[in-house]
C-alpha positions in Angstrom: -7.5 -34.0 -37.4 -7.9 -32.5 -33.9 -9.1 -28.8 -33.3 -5.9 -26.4 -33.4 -5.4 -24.5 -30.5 -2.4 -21.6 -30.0 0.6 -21.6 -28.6 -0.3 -20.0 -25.7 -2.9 -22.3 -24.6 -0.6 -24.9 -25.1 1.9 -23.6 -22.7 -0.8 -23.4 -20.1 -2.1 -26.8 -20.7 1.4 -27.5 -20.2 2.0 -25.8 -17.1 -1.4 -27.0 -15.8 -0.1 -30.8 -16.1 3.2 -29.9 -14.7 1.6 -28.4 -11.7 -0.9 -31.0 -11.1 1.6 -34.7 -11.4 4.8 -33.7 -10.6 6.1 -33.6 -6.4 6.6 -30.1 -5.3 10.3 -31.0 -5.1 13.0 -33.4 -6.0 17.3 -34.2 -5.5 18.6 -34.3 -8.3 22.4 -35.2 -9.7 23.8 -33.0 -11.9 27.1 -31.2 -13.1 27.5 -27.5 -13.2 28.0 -26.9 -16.7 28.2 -23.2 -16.5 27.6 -20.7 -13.4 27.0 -17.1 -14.0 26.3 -14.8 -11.0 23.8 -11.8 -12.1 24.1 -7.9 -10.3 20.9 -8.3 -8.4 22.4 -11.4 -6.5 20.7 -14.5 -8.0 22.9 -17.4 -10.0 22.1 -19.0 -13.1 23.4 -22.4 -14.1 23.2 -24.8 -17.2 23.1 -28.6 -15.5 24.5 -31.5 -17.2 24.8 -35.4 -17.1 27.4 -36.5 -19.0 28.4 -40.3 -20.3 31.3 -41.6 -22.9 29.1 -40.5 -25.3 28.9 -36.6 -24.2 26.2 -34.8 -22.6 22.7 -36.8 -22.4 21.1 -34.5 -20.4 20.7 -30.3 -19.7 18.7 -28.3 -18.4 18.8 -24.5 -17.0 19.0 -24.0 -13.1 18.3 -20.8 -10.9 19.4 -20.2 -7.6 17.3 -16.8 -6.7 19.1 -14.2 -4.5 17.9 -14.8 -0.9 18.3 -18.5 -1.1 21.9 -18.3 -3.4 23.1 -16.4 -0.2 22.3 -19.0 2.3 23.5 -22.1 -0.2 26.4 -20.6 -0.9 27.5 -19.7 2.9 27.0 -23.0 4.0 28.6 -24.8 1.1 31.7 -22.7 1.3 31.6 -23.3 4.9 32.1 -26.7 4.6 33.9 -27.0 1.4 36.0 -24.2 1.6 35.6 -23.2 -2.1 32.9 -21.2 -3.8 30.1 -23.6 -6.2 31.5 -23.4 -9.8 31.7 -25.1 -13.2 32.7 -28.9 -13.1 31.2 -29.6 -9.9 28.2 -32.3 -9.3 26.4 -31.4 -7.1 23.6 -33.1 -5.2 20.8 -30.0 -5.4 16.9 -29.8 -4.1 15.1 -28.7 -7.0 11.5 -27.7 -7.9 10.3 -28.3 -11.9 9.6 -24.7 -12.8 7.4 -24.0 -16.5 7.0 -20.1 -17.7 5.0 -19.5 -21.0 7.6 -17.3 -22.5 10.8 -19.4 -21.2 10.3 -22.6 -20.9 11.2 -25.2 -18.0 14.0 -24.6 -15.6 14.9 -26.1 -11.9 14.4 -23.5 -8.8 17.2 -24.9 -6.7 16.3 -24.5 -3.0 19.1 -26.2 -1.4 22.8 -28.2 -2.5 24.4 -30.6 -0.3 27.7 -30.0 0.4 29.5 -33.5 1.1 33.5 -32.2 1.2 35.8 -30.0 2.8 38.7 -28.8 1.1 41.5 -26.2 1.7 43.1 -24.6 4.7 43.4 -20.8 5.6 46.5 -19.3 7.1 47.6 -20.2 10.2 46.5 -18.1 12.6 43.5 -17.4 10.9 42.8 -21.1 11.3 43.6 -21.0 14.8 41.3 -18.8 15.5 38.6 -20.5 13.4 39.5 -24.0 15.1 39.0 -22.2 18.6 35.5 -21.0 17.6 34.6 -24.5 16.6 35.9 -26.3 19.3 34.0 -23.5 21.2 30.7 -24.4 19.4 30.6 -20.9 18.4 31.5 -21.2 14.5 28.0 -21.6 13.4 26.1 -20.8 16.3 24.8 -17.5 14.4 23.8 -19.1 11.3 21.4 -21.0 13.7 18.7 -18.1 13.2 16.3 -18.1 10.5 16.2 -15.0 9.1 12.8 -13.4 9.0 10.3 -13.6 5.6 10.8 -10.0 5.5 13.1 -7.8 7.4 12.0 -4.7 8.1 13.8 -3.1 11.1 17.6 -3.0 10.4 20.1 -2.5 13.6 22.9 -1.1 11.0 26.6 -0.7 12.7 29.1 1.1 10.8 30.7 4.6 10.2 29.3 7.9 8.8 32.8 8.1 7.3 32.3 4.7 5.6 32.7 4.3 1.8 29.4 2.0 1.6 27.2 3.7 4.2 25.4 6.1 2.1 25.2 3.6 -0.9 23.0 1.4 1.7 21.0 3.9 3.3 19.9 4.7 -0.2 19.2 1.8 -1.7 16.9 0.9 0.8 15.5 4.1 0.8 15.0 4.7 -2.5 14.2 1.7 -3.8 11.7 1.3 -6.9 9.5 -1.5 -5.1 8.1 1.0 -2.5 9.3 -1.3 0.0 9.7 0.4 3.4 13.0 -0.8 5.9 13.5 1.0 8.9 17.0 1.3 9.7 18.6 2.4 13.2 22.5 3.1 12.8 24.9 2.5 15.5 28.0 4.4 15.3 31.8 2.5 15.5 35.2 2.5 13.7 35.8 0.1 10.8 39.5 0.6 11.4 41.8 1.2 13.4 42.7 0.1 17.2 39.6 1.0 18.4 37.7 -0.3 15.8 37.1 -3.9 17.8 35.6 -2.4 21.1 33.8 -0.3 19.2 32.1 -2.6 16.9 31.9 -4.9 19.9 29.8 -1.9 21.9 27.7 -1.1 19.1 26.4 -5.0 19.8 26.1 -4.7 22.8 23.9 -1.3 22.5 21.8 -3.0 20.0 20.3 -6.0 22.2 19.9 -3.6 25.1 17.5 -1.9 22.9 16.3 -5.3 21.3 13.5 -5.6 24.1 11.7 -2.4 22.9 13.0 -1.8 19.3 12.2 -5.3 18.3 15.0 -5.3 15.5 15.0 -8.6 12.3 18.6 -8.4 12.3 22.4 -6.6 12.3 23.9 -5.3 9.3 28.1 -4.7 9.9 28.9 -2.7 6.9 32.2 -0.7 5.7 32.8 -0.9 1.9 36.1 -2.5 1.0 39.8 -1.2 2.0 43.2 -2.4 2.2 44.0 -5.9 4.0 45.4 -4.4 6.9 43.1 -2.2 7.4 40.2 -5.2 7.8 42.5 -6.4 10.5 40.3 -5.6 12.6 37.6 -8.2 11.5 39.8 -11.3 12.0 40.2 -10.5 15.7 38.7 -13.3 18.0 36.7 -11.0 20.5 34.9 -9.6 17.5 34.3 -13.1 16.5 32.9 -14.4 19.2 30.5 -11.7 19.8 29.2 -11.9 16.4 28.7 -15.7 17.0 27.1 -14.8 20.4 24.8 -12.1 19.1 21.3 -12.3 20.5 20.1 -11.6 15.9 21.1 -12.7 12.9 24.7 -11.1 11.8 24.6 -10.0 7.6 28.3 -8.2 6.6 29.2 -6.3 4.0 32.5 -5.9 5.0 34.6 -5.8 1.7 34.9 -7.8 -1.8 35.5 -11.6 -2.2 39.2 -11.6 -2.0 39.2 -9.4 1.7 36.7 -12.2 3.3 37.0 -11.9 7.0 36.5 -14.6 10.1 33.7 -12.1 11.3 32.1 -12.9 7.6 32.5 -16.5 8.4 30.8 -16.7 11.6 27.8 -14.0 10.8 24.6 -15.3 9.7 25.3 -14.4 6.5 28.4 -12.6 4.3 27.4 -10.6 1.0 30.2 -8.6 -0.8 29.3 -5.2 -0.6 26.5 -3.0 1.2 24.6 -2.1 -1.5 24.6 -6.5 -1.9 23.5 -6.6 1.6 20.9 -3.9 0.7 19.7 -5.7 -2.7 19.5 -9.2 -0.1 16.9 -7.2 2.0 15.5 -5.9 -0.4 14.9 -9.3 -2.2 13.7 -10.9 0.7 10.6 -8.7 0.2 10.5 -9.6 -3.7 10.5 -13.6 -2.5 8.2 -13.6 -0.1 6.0 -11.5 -2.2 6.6 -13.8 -5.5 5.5 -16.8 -3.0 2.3 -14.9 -1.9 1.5 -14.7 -5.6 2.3 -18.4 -6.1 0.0 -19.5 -3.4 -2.7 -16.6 -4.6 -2.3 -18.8 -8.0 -2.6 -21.8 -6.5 -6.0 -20.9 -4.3 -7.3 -19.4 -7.4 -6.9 -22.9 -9.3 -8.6 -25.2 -6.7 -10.9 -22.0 -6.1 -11.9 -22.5 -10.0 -11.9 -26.3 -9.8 -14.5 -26.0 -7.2 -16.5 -23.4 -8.4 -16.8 -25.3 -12.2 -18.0 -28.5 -10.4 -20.5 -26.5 -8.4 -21.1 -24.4 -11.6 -22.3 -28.3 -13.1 -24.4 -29.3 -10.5 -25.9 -26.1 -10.0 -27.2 -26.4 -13.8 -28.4 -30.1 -13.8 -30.4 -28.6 -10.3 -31.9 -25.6 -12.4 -32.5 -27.7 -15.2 -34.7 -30.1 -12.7 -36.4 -27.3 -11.4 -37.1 -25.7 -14.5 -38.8 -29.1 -16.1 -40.9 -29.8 -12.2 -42.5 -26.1 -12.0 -42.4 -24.5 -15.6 -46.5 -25.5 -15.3 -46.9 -24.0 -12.2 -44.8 -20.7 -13.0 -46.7 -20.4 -16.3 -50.1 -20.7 -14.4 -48.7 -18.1 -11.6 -47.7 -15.9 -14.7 -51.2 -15.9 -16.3 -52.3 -14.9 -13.1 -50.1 -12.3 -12.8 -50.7 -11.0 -16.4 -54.4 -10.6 -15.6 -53.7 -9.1 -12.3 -51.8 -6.7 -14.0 -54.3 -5.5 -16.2 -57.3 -5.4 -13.8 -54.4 -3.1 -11.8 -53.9 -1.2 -14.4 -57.8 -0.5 -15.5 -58.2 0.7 -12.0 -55.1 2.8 -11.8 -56.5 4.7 -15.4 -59.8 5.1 -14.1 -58.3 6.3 -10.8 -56.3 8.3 -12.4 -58.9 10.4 -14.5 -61.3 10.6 -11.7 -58.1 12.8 -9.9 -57.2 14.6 -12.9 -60.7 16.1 -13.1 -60.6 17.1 -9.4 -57.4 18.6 -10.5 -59.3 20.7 -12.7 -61.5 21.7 -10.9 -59.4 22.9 -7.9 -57.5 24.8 -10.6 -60.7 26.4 -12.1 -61.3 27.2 -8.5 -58.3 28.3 -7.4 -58.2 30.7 -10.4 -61.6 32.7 -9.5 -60.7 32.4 -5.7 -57.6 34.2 -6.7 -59.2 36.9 -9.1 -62.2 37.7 -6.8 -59.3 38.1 -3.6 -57.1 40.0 -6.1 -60.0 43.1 -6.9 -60.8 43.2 -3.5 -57.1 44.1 -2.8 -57.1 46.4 -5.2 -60.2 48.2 -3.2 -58.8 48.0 -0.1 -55.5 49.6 -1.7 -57.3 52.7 -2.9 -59.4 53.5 0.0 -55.5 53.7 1.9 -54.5 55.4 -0.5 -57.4 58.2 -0.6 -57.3 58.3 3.3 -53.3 59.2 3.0 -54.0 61.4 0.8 -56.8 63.0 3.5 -54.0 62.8 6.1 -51.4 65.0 3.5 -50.7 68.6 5.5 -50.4 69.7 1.4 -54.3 68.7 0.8 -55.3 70.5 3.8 -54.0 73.6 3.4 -55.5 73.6 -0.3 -58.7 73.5 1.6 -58.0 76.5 3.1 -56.4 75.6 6.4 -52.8 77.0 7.7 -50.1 75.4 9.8 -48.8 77.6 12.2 -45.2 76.1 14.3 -42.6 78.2 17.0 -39.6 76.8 16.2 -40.5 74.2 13.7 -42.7 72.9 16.4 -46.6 73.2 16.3 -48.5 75.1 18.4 -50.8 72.4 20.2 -47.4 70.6 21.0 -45.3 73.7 22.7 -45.8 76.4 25.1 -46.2 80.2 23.8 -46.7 83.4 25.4 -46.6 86.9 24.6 -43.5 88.0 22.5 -42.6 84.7 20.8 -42.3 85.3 16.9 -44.3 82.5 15.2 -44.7 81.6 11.3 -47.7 80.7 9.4 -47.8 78.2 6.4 -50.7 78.8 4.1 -50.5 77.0 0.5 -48.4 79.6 -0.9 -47.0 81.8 1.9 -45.0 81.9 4.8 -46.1 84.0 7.1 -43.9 85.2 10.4 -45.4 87.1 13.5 -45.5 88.1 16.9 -47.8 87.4 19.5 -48.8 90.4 21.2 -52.0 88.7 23.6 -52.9 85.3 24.7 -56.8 84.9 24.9 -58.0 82.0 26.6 -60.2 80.0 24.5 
């Protein structure tokens, strides 16, 4: 009985062999068994293949947000009806394994082989004129950027979803950062047409310097009449004619417009538009991590085969010098210990010079120290000399005019002196002057 392994590792061998045999994509046939759109934009399907018998074939299906928009523009586009259950479908798939749910297709692209259905008439006159003019999907020619980051937004403070985008954007919980510039114009109304129509125009003047990823028309729903405005041909054609990629978010599925026909792309709402942004980011960022995954494989792969030769090169090594290292280390050992007899016997020679500098050091210190003290009392007896209080116990006097002394002021006859003996003051007149 073979080794048991886990579950997990399983899965990984799994996803390992997947990875490694099977193209990076395929067309498959299928029939939609079952089509569920999700809030944040993406699509999930079950695929069948069915014969007499029933169903002999299913598997899940994903079509994630930023490429469900684009598949499902051009396949109503040319169909005329939405992708839903009971259709086959001819669909671009890559064979997608997860450790926790299994194996599913990616869908990347369906092709759409029918058109069905015919709109109104004078919307379809209008649409007919922008095909014959080549203008019908001259937007959709852009490729929209791996990440847009600087938004040329055209729509109305007044507008029902204008502060639902700003914010989602804003705040989103990614930490994504979009730089939106709005543009000002009525979303109904008789002027609503021009206005739009300006705000295009004021956009590519600024294109040059502003350097803008694309133009997001936004209003938030609203009666049928009063989206009017969006079926007009002008409008039209300077959507189709617009110098970036056109996204609306005009109103919900049942209002679609001819300006949400010709743009580069038509979501239902703005905070939809605002989630397709958004998971533009959350693509390009799950591809960086795919191909991080990737490099990190064929980074291991290498590595492990170097990792192999490396050892059978050590291994040589070892067996062709492990005489000559163990001769360098005896070597080496008694090298060591002749270093390290010096070093002791260096070592003690110092520490007895130590000693003896301290010894030294310590009578220096002593001898300087009494001498000090010698100096200090002969100061101090010759301050004590220099006192005016020890000479007048000797019997001397101090004798000042005006607090001055004598010997340092001038006197003459009349001026009242004092006399300071040890215990008296004495004060007196000078009656004569004799010269000494």
């Amino acid at each position: 009985m073979q080794q048991a392994i886990t579950l997990a590792a399983l899965n990984e061998q799994i996803k390992q062999t997947l990875d490694a045999n099977l193209l990076p994509s395929y067309w498959v046939i299928a029939e939609i068994g079952e089509l569920r759109d999700s809030v944040k934009g993406h699509a999930y399907l079950d695929l069948v293949e069915k014969a007499s018998s029933g169903i002999v074939a299913k598997m899940r299906g994903n079509i994630w947000s930023y490429t469900y928009q684009t598949i499902r523009r051009k396949f109503e586009s040319v169909t005329g009806t939405p992708l839903q259950s009971g259709m086959n479908i001819l669909a671009l798939v890559t064979v997608q394994f997860h450790e926790l749910y299994g194996i599913s297709l990616v869908i990347k692209d369906i092709d759409a082989n029918f058109t069905l259905g015919e709109r109104a008439r004078k919307r379809q006159e209008i649409i007919d004129r922008l095909k014959a003019e080549g203008l019908f999907d001259q937007n959709k020619q852009f490729v929209l950027p791996k990440v847009s980051q600087k938004i040329a937004l055209i729509s109305s403070v007044t507008a029902a979803g204008y502060g639902d985008f700003v914010n989602q954007l804003t705040e989103n919980p990614y930490g994504y950062r979009v730089h939106v510039r709005f543009f000002q114009a009525s979303m109904q109304g008789n002027n609503a047409v021009s206005e739009i129509i300006g705000a295009i125009d004021r956009v590519e003047e600024l294109q040059l310097t502003e350097g803008f990823d694309m133009v997001v028309l936004i209003r938030g729903g609203g009666a049928q009449t009063d989206l009017d405005c969006f079926d007009a041909y002008e409008l039209a054609k300077t959507i189709a004619n617009a110098a970036l990629p056109v996204v609306t978010g005009i109103g919900h599925d049942r209002d679609e417009s001819i300006a949400d026909l010709v743009a580069h792309t038509r979501l239902k709402t703005p905070t939809a538009v605002a989630s397709f942004i958004l998971s533009g980011f959350q693509e390009y960022e799950d591809s960086l991590r795919r191909q991080m995954v990737y490099v990190e494989r064929y980074t291991q792969k290498k590595l492990n085969l170097a990792s192999e030769r490396l050892l059978g090169n050590v291994h040589l090594l070892k067996n062709l010098f492990y005489g000559k290292v163990s001769g360098e280390k005896n070597k080496l050992d008694s090298s060591a210990q002749k270093t390290l007899r010096l070093s002791l016997h260096k070592l003690e020679k110092k520490r007895i010079q130590v000693t003896n500098l301290q010894f030294y050091l310590k009578k220096s210190s002593s001898i300087r120290l009494q001498q000090s003290l010698l100096k200090l009392e002969q100061y101090e007896k010759t301050i004590r000399r220099s006192d005016p209080v020890y000479l007048l116990s000797k019997g001397y006097t101090r004798t000042e005019k005006d607090g001055v002394p004598l010997h340092k002021t001038r006197i003459q006859s009349g001026d009242t002196i004092v006399t300071y003996s040890p215990n008296k003051k004495i004060t007196s007149q000078i009656k004569k002057i004799d010269t000494a």
